[in-house]
BAFIKOL-327076 format. One line per field, with one value per residue: chain; residue in three letters; residue number from 1; x, y, z of N, C-alpha, C in turn. Coordinates in pm, whole numbers. Example, Ala and Ser with C-alpha at 12.3 -4.5 7.8 and 13.67 -1.06 7.14 Angstrom:
c: [A_A]
r: [ALA_SER]
k: [1_2]
neast: [1319_1285]
nnorth: [-569_-225]
nup: [780_708]
caeast: [1230_1367]
canorth: [-450_-106]
caup: [780_714]
ceast: [1320_1290]
cnorth: [-330_3]
cup: [780_787]
REM end
This chain:
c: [A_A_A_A_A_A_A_A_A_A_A_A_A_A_A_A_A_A_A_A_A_A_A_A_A_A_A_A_A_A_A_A_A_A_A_A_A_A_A_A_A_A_A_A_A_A_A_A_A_A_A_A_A_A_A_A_A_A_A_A_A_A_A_A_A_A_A_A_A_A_A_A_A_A_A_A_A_A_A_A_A_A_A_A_A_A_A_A_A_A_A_A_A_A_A_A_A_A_A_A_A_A_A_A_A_A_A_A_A_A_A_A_A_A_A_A_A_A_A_A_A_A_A_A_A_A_A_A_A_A_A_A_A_A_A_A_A_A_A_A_A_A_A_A_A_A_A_A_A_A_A_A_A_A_A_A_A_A_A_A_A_A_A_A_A_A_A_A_A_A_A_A_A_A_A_A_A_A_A_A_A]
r: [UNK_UNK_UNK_UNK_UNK_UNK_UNK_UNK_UNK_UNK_UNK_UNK_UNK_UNK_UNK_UNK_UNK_UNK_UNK_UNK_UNK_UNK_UNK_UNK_UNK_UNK_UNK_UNK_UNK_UNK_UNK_UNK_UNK_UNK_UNK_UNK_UNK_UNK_UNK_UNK_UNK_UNK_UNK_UNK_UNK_UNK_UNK_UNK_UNK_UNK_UNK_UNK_UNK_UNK_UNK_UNK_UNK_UNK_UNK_UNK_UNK_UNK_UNK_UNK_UNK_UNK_UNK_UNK_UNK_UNK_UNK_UNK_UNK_UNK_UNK_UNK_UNK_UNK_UNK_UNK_UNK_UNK_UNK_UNK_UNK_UNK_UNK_UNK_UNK_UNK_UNK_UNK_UNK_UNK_UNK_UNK_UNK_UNK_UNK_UNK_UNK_UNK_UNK_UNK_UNK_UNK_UNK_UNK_UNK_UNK_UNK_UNK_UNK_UNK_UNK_UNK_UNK_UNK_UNK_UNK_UNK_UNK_UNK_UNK_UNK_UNK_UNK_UNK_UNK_UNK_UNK_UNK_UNK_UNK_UNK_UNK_UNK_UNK_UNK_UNK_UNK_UNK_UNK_UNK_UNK_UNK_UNK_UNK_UNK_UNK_UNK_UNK_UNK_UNK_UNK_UNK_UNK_UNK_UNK_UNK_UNK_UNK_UNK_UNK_UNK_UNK_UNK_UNK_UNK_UNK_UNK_UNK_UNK_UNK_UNK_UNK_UNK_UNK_UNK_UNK_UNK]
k: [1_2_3_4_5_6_7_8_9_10_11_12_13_14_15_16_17_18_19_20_21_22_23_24_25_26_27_28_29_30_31_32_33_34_35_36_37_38_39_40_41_42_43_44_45_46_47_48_49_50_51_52_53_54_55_56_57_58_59_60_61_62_63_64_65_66_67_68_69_70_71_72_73_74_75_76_77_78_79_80_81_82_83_84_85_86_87_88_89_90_91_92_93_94_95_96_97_98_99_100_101_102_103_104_105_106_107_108_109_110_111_112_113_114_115_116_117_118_119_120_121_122_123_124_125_126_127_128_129_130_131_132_133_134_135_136_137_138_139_140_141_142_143_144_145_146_147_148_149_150_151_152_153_154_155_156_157_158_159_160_161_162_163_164_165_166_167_168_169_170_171_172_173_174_175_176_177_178_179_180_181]
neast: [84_179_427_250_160_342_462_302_261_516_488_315_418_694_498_385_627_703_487_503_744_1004_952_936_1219_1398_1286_1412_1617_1729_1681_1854_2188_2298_2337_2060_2095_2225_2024_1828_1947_2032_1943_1665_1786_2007_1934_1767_1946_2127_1978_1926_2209_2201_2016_2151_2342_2320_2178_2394_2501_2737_2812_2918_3178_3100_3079_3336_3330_3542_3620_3696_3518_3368_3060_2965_3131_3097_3204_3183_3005_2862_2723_2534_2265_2225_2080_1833_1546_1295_974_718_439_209_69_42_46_127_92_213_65_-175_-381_-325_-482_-376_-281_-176_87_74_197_473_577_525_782_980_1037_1088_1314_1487_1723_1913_1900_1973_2266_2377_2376_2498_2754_2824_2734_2813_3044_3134_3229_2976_2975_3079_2823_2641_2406_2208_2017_1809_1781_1695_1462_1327_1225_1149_891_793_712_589_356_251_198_37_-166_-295_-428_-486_-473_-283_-46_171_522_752_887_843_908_901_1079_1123_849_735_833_724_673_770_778]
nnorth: [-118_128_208_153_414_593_549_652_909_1015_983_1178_1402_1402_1424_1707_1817_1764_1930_2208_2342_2220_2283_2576_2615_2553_2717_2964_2939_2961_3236_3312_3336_3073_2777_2483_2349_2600_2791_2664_2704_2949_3259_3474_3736_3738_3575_3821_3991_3872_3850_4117_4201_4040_4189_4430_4393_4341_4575_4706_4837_4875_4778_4814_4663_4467_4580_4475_4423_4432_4142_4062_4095_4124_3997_3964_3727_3599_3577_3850_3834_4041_4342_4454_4349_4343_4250_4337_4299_4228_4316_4206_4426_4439_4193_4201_4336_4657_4934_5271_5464_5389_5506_5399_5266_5400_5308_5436_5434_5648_5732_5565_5741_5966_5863_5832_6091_6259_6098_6203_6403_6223_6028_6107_6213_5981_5867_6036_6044_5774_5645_5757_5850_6147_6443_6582_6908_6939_6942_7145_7162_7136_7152_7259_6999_6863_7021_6961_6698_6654_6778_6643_6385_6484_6603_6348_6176_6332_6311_6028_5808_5771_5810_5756_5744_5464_5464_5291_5036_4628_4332_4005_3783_3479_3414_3357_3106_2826_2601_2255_2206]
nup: [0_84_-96_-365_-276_-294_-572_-669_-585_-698_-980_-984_-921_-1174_-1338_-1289_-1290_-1565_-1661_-1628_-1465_-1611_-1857_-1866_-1743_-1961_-2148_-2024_-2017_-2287_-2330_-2147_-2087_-1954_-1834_-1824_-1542_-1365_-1409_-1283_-1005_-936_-833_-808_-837_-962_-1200_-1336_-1371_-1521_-1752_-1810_-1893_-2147_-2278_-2267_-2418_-2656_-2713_-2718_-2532_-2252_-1976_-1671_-1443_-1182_-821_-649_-275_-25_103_366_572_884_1083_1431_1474_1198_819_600_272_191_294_292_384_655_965_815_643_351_284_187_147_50_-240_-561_-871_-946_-1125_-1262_-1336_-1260_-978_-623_-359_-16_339_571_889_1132_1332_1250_1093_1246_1421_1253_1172_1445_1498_1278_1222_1333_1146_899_965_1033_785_658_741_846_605_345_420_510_596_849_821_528_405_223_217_438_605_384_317_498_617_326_324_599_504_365_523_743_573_492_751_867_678_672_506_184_-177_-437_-689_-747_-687_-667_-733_-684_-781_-741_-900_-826_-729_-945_-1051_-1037_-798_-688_-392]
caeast: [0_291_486_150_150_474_461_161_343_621_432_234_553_728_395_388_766_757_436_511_882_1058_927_975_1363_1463_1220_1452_1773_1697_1716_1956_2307_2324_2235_1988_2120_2257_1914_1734_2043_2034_1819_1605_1812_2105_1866_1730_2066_2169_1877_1936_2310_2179_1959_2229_2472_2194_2177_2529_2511_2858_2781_3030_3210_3029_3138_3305_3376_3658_3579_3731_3464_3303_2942_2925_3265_3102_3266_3003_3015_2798_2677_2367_2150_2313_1970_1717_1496_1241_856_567_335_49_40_-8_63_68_111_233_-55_-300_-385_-384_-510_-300_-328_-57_46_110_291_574_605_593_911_1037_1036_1148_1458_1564_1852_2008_1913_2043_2379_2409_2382_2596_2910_2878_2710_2847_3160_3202_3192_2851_3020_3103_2698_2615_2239_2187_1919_1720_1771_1601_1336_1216_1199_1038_781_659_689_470_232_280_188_-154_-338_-249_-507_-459_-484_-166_19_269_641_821_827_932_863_1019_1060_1092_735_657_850_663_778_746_873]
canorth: [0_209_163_190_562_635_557_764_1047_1008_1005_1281_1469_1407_1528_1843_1924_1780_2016_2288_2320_2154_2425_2706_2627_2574_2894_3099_2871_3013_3356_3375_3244_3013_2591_2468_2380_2690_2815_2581_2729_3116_3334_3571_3889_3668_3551_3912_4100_3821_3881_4279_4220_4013_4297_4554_4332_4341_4690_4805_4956_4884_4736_4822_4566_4468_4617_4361_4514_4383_3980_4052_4182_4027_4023_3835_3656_3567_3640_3866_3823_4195_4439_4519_4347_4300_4249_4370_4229_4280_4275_4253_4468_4396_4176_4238_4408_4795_5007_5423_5510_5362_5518_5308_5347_5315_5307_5448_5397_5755_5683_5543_5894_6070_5798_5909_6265_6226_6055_6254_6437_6137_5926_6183_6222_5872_5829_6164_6043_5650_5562_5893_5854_6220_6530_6737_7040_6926_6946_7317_7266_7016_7250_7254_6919_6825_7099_6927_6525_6687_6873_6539_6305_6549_6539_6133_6139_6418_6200_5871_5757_5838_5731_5774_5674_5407_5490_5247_4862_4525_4215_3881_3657_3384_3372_3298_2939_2687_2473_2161_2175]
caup: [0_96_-237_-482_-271_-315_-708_-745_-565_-811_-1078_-983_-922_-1281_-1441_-1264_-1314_-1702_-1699_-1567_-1496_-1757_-2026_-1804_-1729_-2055_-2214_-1965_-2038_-2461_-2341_-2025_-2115_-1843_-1865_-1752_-1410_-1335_-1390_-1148_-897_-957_-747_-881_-903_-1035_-1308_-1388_-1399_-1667_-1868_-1871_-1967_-2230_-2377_-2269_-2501_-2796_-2796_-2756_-2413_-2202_-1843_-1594_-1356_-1058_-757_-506_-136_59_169_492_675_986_1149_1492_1413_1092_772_547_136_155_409_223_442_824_1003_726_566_213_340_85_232_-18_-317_-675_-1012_-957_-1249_-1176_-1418_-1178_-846_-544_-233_85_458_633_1019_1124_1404_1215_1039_1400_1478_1146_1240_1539_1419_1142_1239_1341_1082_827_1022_988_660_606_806_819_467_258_489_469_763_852_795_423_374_248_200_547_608_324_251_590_593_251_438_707_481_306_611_822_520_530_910_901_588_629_388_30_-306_-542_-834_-693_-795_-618_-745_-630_-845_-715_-1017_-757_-684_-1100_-1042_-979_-723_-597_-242]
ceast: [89_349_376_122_264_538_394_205_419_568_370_341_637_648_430_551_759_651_461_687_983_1069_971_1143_1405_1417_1357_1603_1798_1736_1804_2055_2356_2263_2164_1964_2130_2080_1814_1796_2030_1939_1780_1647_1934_2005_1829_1843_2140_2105_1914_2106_2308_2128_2043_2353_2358_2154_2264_2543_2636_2797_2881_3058_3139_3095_3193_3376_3471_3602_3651_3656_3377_3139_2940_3002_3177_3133_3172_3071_2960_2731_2568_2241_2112_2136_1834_1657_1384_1101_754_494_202_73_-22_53_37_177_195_134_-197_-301_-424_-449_-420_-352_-240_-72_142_169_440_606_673_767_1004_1106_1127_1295_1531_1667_1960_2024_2031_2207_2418_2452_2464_2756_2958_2834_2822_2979_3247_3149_3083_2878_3040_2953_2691_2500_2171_2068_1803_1696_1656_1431_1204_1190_1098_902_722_659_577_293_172_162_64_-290_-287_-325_-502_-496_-365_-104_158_395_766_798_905_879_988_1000_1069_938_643_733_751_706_734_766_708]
cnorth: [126_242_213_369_605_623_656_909_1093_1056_1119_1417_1504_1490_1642_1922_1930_1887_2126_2380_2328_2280_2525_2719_2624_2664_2967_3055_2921_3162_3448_3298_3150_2850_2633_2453_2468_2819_2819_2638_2850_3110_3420_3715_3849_3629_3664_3974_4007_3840_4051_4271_4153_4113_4401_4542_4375_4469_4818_4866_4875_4899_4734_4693_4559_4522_4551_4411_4386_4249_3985_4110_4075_4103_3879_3740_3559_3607_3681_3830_3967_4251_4474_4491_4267_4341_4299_4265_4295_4226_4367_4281_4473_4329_4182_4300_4562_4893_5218_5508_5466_5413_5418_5338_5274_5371_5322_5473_5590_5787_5631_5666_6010_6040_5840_6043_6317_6249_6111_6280_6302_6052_6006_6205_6118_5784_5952_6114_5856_5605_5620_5911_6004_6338_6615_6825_7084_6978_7059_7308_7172_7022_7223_7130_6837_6839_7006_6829_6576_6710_6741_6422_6330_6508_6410_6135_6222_6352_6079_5810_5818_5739_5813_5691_5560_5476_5398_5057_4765_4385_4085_3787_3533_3324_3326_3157_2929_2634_2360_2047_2229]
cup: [0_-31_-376_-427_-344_-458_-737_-717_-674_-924_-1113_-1001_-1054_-1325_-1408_-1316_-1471_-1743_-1737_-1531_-1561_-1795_-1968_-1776_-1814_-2157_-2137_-2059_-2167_-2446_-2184_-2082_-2018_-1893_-1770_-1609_-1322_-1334_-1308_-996_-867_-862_-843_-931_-967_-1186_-1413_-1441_-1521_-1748_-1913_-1887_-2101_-2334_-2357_-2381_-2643_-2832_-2770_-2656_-2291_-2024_-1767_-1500_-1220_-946_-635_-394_-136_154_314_608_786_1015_1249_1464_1287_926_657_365_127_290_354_327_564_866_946_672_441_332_235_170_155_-188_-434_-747_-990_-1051_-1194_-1254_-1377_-1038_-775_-412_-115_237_544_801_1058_1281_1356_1156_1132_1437_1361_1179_1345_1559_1306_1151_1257_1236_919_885_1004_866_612_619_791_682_324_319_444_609_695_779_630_339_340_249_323_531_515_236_345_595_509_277_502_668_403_457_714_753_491_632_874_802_549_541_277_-70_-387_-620_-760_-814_-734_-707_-741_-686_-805_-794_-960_-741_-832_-1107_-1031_-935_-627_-464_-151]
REM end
């Protein structure tokens, strides 16, 4: 009984990958220069950034060298490959297809705006001296670079409900696999 499952699984399993799968790894494998393996292996922004040097090769446009930091860096005596994203993380905050020619409507927590606010100076100092690794003083327009943060974050924080044109977008080609895990 065990065994006649455990075929039928199988079976069920092949179909879906030779369905489903299959076609889809070697469609990409036709227009990413990569085998097929290497395909099934990639992540999703490894996959994309080969596809746009493919069309950047096809129409003559000169892609600079990637940029690789210094492999000697630690986090937590562990040794990092990138600093990009030391305790961060990506968070879909609503699913779907949004266009910047369609208004959406959103629902903002206006409290995080206040903490925003709040925090500015520092967070701006932060990103002045440790990201921009360069002195305050170097800044000539600090001032009116703040002022204008302040002047949309405020308006953020007083109408948290809106409707606007999204201009931001985050598509994870991961989630168009199919997978059967």
């Amino acid at each position: 009984m065990m065994a006649s499952y455990s075929v039928s699984d199988a079976v069920a399993t092949y179909y879906l990958y030779m369905t489903y799968v299959h076609p889809f790894i070697f469609s990409l494998a036709t227009i990413i220069p990569m085998s097929p393996d290497e395909v099934l292996r990639k992540g999703s922004g490894t996959l994309c950034e080969m596809l746009l040097m493919v069309q950047a090769y096809k129409a003559n446009v000169i892609c600079p060298n990637k940029h690789q930091s210094d492999p000697e860096k630690f986090y937590k005596n562990h040794l990092l490959e990138s600093e990009t994203y030391i305790g961060g993380h990506v968070e879909c905050l609503e699913s779907g297809v949004f266009r910047s020619d369609l208004p959406t409507s959103f629902k903002l927590d206006a409290s995080a705006y206040e903490q925003l606010i709040n925090n500015l100076d520092r967070d701006l100092q932060y990103a002045i001296r440790v990201e921009g690794k360069m002195d305050l003083e170097s800044v000539s327009n600090y001032e009116e670079v703040k002022s204008s943060i302040l002047e949309k974050l405020v308006r953020l924080r007083d109408e948290p409900i809106r409707e606007e044109s999204p201009l931001i977008y985050h598509l994870d080609v991961a989630q168009c696999i199919p997978t059967l895990f």
